[in-house]
Structures are given as C-alpha cells and as structure tokens.
N, C-alpha and C positions, 0 to 999 in steps of 0.2 A: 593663311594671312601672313606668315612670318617664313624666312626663310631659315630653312632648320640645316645646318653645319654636322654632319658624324665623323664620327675618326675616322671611318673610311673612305669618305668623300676627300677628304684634305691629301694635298701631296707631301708636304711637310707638316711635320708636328712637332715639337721641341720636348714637348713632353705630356702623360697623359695620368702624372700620377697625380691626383687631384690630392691625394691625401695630404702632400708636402707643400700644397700652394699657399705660398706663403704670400701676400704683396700688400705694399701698403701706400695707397692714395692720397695725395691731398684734398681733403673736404673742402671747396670753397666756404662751405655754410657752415663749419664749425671753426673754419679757419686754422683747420693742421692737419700733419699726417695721420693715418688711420691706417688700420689692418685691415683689408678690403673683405667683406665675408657676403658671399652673393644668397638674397632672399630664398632661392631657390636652389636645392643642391642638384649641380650640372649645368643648370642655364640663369644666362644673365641679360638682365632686360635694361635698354640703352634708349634715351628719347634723347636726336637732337636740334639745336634747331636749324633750320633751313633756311632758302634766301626768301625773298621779294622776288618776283620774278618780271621785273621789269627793263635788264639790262642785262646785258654780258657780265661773266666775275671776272672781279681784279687779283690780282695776285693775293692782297687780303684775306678776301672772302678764300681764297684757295686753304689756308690756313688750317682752319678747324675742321676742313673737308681730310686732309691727310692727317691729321693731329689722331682724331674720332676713327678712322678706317685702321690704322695703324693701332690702336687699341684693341679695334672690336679682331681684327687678324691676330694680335698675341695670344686674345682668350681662346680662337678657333685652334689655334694651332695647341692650346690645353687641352681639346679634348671640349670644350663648353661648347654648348646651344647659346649663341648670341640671336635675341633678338632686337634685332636693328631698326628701330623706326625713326625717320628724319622728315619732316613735312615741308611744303612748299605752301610759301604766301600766295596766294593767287588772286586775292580781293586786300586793293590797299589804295591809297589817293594817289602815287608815283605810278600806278599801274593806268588810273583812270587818265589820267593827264597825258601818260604817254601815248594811250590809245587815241585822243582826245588829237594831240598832235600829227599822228602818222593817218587818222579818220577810219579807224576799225574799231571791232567793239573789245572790250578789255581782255574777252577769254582769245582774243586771238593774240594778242600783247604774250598774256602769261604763258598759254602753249608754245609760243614761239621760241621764248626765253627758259620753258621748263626741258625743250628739247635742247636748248644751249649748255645750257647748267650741267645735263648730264651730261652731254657730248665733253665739255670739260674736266668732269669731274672723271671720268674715262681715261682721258688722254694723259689724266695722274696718273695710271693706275691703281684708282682706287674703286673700288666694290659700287656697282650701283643694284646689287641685288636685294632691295632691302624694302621696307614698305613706306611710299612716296605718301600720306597722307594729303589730299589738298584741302583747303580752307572750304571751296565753293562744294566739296562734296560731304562735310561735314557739318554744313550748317543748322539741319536740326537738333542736331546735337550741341551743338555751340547754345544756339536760342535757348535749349532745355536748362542747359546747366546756368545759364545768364538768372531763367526764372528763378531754380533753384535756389542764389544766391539771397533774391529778391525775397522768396518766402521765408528764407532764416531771418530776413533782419540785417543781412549784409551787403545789399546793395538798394538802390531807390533808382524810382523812376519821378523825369520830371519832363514834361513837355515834349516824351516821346524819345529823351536821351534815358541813358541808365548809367550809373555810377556806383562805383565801389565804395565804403565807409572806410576807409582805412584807420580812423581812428576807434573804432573797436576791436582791433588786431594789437594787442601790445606787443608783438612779436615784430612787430613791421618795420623793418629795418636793418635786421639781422644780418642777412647774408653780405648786404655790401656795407655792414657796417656802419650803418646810418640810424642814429637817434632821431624820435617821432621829433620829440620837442625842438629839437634842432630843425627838422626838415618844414616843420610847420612854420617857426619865423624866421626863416632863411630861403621859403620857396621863391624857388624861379618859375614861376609857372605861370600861363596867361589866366590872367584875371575872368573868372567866368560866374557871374552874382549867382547864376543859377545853382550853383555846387554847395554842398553845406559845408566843405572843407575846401582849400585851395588844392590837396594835397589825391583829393576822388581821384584815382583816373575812369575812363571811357571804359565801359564792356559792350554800353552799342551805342548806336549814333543814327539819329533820323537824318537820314537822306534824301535829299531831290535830284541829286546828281551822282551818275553813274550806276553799276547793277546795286540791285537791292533785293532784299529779304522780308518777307512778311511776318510780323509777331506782334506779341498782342501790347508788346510797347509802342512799337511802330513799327511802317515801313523804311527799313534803313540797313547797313550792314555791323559785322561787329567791330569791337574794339582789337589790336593786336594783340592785348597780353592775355586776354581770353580766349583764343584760339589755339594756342600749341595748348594749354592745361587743360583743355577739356578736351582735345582728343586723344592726350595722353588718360585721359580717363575715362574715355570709351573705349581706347584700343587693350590698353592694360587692367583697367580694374584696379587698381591696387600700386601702392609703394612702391616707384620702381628701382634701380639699380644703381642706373648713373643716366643724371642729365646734365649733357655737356654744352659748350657754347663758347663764345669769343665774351672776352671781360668786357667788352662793349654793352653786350646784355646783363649783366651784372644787375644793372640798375638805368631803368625802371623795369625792364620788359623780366629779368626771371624773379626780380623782389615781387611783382605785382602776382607770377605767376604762382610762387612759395603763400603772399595772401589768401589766394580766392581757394588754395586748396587747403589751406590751414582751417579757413571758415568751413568751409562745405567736408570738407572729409579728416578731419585734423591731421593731417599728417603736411612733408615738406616736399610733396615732390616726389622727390626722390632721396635716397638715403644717402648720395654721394654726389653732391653737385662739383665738376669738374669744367673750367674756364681756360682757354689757350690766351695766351698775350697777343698783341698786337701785332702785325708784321708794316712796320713804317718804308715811306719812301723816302730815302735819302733824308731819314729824320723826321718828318711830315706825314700826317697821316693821310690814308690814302681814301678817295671819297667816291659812289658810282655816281652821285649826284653832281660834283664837283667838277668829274673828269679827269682827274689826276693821278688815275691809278694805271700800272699796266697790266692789262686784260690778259689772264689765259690764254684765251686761243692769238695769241699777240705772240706768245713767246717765241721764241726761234732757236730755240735750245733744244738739247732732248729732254723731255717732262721729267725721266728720271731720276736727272741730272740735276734738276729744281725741287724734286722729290725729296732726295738727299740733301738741298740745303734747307731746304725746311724742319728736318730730322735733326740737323748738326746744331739743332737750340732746343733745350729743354721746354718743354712745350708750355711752361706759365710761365716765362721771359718774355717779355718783348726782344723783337727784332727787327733789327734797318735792312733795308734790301739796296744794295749799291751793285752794277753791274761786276762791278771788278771780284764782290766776294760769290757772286756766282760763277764767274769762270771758274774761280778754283774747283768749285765741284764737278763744273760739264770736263773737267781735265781729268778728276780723280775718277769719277764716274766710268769716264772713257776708258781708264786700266783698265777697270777693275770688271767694266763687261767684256775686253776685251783678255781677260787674264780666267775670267772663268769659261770662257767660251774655248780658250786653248786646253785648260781642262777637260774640258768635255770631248772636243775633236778628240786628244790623244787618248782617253778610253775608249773612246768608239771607233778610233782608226784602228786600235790594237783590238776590236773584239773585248773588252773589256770593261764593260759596262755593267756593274749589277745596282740593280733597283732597289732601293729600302738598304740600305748598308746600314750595316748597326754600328755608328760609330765610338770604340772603342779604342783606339790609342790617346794617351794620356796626357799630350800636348792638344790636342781635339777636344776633349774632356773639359781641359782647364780653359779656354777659349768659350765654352760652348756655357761652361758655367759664370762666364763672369757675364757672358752677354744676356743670362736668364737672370743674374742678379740685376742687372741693370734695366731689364725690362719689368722686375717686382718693385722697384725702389722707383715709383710712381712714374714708371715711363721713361726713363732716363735714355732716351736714342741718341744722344751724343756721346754718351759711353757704349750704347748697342753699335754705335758706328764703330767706336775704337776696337772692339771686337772684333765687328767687319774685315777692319783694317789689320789688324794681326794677322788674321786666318789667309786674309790675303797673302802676306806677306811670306805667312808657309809653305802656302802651295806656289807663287813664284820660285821659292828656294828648290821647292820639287822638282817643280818641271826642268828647270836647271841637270839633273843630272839621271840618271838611269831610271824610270819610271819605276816607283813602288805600286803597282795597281792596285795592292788593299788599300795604302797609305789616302791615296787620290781617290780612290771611291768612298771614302771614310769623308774626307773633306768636301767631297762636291755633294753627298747628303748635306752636310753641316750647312755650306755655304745656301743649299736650297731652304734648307732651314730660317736663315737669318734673312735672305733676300724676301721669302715667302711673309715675314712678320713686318719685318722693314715696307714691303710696298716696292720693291726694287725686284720684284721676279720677272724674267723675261723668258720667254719662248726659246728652247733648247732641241734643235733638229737634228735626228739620227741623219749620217748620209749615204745616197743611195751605195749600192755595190761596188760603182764604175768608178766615183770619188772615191773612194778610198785606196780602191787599185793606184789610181793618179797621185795621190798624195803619198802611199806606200814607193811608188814607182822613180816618183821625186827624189824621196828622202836617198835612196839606193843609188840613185846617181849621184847628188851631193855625199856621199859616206865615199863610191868608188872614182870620186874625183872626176868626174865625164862633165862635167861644166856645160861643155855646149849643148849636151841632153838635157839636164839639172834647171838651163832658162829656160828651155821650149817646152819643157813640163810646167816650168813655173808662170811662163806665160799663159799656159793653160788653166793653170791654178786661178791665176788671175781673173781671166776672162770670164771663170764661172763664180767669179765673187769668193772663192774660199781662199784667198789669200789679200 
C-alpha cells in the first residue's frame, strides 16, 4: 500500500544516525514549536490534503505540493520509512457542474484533471510515488464511519441529510483558535431550520443531482470534511504523524476534521498538524474558481527555478508572487545548474569520479551542518538555500584553479545531498569516450595556443550541445 524508502534505495542521504535527530515543528494545534518525536521508531506517517479535481493548479495550490514533498525528502534522506498518503477529491458540486458544462459524466471531469494534477505535480519535481486515495473508491468506508458517528450520539439524521453536533465537542475550535460561544453568535452560515445548531456542518447530503451513493440515510454523497478523516482512518488505523495543509484548511475543513475524530476515536488527528501560508498574486489571492491564478502548466520558466522560489519563504509565511521576484531565481537557478554540471564534466572528463564520497573536509562539514540545522528548526529552506549558496560559492572558487579531485568529489556528494532534499536534483550524465577525447583535445589546443584548432574543436563542442 505504501511506498517504503531504505537507505539503500536513496542516492543522497544527509544523515542516518537517527540517534541525534533532533527537530522541532511547529504544531499548528498546539500553537508552537515542538521537539518532533515520530509514533513509530523509523517510520513516519504523513496525511495530506489533496485537490478537487476539477481544474488545472494554480501556482497556489503548487505550494503545499513542494512545501510537503520537500519534508517528506529530508526525513528519506534520514534514513525514515515515510509514509506518504495525499488524496484526491473526485466527488464534489464544482466537479458536477463542470461535467454538467463540457456534457460528460463527472468521473471523466475528475480523471482528466487527476492526470493533470500529477503531470504538474511532476514537472515540480516533486514525488508522485505515494498512495493517491480517491473519495469515489472509498466510499464505504466513508458511509461506515458517517453511521459510526450517528450511533455515538455525534451526528443526526434528518430528512435524509446528516450532521455533526458540534456542540458536544468542547474542544471545537481549537486548532484555528476559535471560541464555540463566539462562533455560535457570530456565525456566517446559511440559515438552514433543519440543523439543531447553525454551526452542524454536512457529513452527507441527499442528492438528486449528479453521482450518488446508497446508505441507509439516503441516496446522496458525502460531505468534504468527512472524507479525508475517515480514510485517513482506514488507511492508518491510529494517530498519525503529521497532517499537513495550506492555512486555507485550517478552518472549517481540518477543525471539522480534529471533531469527528475527537468524538469517534479521541484523539486529534494527528499529533503534528502542519499548515503552509498562502502564496498571493501580486497581493490578491489567487482563486480556480475566480480565474485569477497562474496555472502550472502555464509557467514558462524552468520548474526548478519556481521550485527554489517557493523554498526562499519559510513555509508558514505567506507569499506574493510578482514576476520580477521570480526572475531572480530562474537567474540564480541557471548558475547554479549550470555551475554544478561544470562540476561534474570536470571529474568525469579527468576519470575522476567516485561515488559515495565521505565528505570530510571541514569547510564541507560546516556548510553541511548548518544546512541540517536549518532543515531541524522546522524547515527553515531559506537558510537551507543560504547553505546552498555558500557550497556554491566554494566549489566556483574550486573550479577556478588546479582541480583538487578529493576536494570536488567531497562537494558534488554534498551538493547531491542538498539538491536531493531541496527538490532541485536533476539528472547528471557520464560522457561517452569520444566527448571526452573532444573536450580533453580542446582544452590541449587552447593551453598550446593553436586557436585556430581550439574553435573547430569548440565548434564541435558546440554542435553536440556540451558547450
């Protein structure tokens, strides 16, 4: 069911001595930092939530997609079994409408745009190896735990709808900091006589329109906020680790979710509820309903390159997206693939390549320790980038002058190391025998001054793209 990460699987690893892991989260649900200590020694169990899947992502939604993968990659690179589950909405009323619009039926809506989602989520570089949960294939499960509710005393049925009691929950309001009493004569909620509170929300809804599900409330399908909580408790069973999310879900969709599972199993979820801030458009927030956002597969950048601006904000900031603070990175980006790929050419031009280097010089060390501090002190990738950016700045001075080949195989580990946690690793090609000849053959004529050899080599350099 899960995909399971070993130390030997992984190219990079930062470190696997679990004994000194030390790192400390911010709780959204307790509302501060914490010393992160996973239910399970070795492996760490991660629920997050996923789209609707009725529309291309916006740069937004791209957010908590590299926020969460960039997470779940630092603990891989420890040495942990992450397991990863992120579900997809596939039964929702923007699905029914859009189907409803284009004259297909909803599951070909939601397939369309679950192959989009990934395709995007891809083109981040981010991990789609993970367990895709959908709503429409968990629905008994959903019903069951709906009933469950019902037989405790924590939900009612009336006319074929069913609702949550939220005022038997004194807990209800916790996570986003919200008082019952306040929320009771303060709701904005639509007036609905049938509810015994303003404040119920939906767990199912009788339907006459669009797909539906049979149970013994009615024929209809369910509510949003009980869908991710109960297949996070049929897939895990138990208390899990971290459930993460954009502060958009904060409240109502993961307060409703910390409810139903407070009643039915006492516990919160999860022991570490973790929220990414917003990413605004030029100040304005971005909407798929609205139109106003710009889409993923829209961008015309290198992903990478967006990767890293996304990183360069500590992940529970909001952020403005202005084209202008993007370029700076599709600039820095462009060094610094282009600065490690020189790297790499000149151990492999010189036969010089060893695999796994234990990096051990003490300017490496201090670089590699600040960027593991920075990734314990709740994620901190805008200090894992300044990291980045020093190491960089090393190995430029390197290549600068007579190649140290321990020195550069020490660092292009390291670099593999930070790129692989970062989300920024790209594909590093040995070359064949005859390139290297060519580029050795080059360099021979630029050192014995033959110039007019030095371009027709270089021209050929060119022509095969290594220069």
């Amino acid at each position: 069911m899960f995909t399971i990460v070993k130390q030997s699987d992984l190219d990079y690893n930062c470190s696997s001595e679990k004994d000194v892991f030390i790192m400390k989260i911010f709780n959204s649900y307790t509302n501060q930092l914490e010393t992160f200590v996973p239910t399970h020694e070795g492996v760490i169990s991660m629920y997050i939530c996923g789209p609707t899947v009725y529309n291309y992502i916006h740069i937004g939604n791209a957010r908590p997609v590299v926020v969460f993968d960039t997470v779940r990659r630092y603990f891989e690179s420890l040495d942990y079994v992450v397991k990863f589950v992120s579900n997809l909405t596939d039964v929702d009323d923007k699905i029914i409408q859009k189907a409803k619009e284009e004259g297909v039926a909803e599951l070909t809506i939601s397939q369309k745009y679950i192959t989009a989602f990934l395709t995007d989520v891809a083109s981040l570089n981010s991990r789609t190896d993970y367990l895709k949960p959908k709503v429409t294939d968990y629905m008994p499960k959903i019903i069951h735990y709906i009933q469950d509710l019902i037989d405790i005393g924590y939900a009612y049925e009336i006319e074929g709808d069913v609702y949550f009691r939220v005022s038997k929950l004194k807990e209800y309001g916790k996570l986003s900091n919200r008082k019952l009493d306040e929320l009771i004569s303060g709701a904005r909620v639509e007036i609905n006589e049938k509810k015994e509170s303003p404040l119920d929300f939906t767990l199912w809804k009788k339907t006459e329109e669009g797909i539906q599900w049979h149970a013994d409330f009615s024929d209809g399908r369910p509510g949003w906020h009980t869908e991710c909580v109960a297949m996070i408790d049929d897939i895990f069973g138990e208390q899990i680790d971290i459930h993460g999310g954009g502060t958009d879900l904060m409240f109502p969709h993961h307060e409703n979710e910390i409810a139903q599972c407070l009643a039915k199993n006492h516990h919160s979820v999860a022991k570490y509820w973790m929220h990414n801030g917003r990413l605004n458009l030029e100040g304005e927030k971005m909407s798929k309903s609205l139109g106003n956002g710009v889409l993923v597969k829209d961008l015309d950048v290198n992903k990478l390159a967006f990767r890293m601006f996304l990183l360069s904000t500590q992940y529970r900031s909001p952020m403005n997206y202005r084209q202008e603070a993007l370029d700076v990175f599709v600039k820095e980006w462009a060094k610094t693939q282009k600065s490690v790929e020189q790297l790499y050419r000149l151990l492999d031009v010189n036969n010089q390549l060893e695999e796994n280097k234990l990096v051990s010089s003490m300017d490496l060390l201090e670089i590699k320790t600040y960027f593991k501090e920075a990734m314990d002190n709740d994620f901190n990738t805008p200090n894992a980038l300044t990291a980045l950016n020093q190491l960089m700045k090393a190995i430029n001075q390197k290549l600068r002058h007579k190649p140290d080949f321990d020195w550069l195989n020490q660092s292009l580990k390291l670099v593999n190391e930070i790129l692989f946690v970062l989300g920024l690793d790209f594909p590093l090609l040995k070359l064949p025998e005859e390139d290297k000849a060519l580029i050795k053959a080059w360099e021979n004529a630029r050192v014995n001054k033959d110039f007019a050899l030095a371009d027709q080599l270089r021209m050929q350099l060119v022509s095969k793209g290594l220069m």
